[in-house]
C-alpha positions as CSV (number, residue, x, y, z in Angstrom):
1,X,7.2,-40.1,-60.6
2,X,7.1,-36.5,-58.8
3,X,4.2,-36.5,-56.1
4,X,1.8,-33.5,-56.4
5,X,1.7,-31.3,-53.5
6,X,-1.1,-30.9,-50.7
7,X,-3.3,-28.0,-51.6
8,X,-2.9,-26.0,-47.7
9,X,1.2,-26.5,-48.9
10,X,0.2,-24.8,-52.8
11,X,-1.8,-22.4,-50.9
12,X,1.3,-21.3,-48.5
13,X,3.3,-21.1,-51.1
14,X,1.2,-19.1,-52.9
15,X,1.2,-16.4,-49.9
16,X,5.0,-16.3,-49.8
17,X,4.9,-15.1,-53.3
18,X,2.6,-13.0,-53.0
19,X,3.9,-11.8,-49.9
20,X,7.5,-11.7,-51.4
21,X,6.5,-9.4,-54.3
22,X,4.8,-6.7,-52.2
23,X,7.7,-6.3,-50.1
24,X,9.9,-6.3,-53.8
25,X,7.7,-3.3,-55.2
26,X,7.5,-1.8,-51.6
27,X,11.5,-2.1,-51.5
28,X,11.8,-0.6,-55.3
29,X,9.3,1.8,-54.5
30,X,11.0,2.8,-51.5
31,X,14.3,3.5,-53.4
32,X,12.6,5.8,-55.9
33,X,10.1,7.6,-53.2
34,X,13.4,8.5,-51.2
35,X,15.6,9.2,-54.0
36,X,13.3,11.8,-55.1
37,X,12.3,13.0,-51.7
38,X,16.1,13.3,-50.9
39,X,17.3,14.6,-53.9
40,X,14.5,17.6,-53.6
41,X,16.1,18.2,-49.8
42,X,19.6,19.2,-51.1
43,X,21.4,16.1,-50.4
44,X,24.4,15.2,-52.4
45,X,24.4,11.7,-54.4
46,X,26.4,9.4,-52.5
47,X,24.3,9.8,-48.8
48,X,21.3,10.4,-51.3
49,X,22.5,6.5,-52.8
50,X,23.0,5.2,-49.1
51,X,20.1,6.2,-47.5
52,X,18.1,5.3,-50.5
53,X,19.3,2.0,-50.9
54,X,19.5,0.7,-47.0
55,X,16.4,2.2,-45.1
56,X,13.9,0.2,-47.5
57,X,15.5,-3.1,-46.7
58,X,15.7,-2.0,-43.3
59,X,12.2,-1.0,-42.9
60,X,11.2,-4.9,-44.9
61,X,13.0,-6.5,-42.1
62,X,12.0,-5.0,-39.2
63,X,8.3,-5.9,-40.8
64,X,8.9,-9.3,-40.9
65,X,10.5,-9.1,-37.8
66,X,7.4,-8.1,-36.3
67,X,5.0,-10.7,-38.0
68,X,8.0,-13.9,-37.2
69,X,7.9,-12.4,-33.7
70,X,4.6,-11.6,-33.2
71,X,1.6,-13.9,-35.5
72,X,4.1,-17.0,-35.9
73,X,4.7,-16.9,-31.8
74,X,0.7,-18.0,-32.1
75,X,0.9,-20.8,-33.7
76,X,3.6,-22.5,-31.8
């Protein structure tokens, strides 16, 4: 028989998923904010597609970057 979980382990995962889908429609978001934003400069498609599609995850993981280096350092 499968053991429930702790509720401070429900509520952790409960962040991460919440956490996980702001930084989803931040990424998608991303993609369509700089798509249009590039697409109004001038650029061509193909940098327009590059640049669209890798500065959002880049930005994502230099945020959790930052939070792993700096609030989880805390707690250890």
């Amino acid at each position: 028989m499968a053991q429930s979980q702790p509720p401070e382990m429900k509520r952790g995962l409960l962040r991460a998923q919440i956490a996980v889908a702001v930084l989803a429609v931040l990424a998608v978001g991303g993609f369509i904010g700089l798509w249009n934003v590039l697409g109004g400069a001038g650029f061509e498609d193909f940098p327009r597609l590059i640049l669209s599609m890798c500065l959002p995850p880049a930005f994502i993981a230099i945020l959790v970057g930052i939070y792993v280096l700096v609030f989880r350092s805390r707690g250890s």
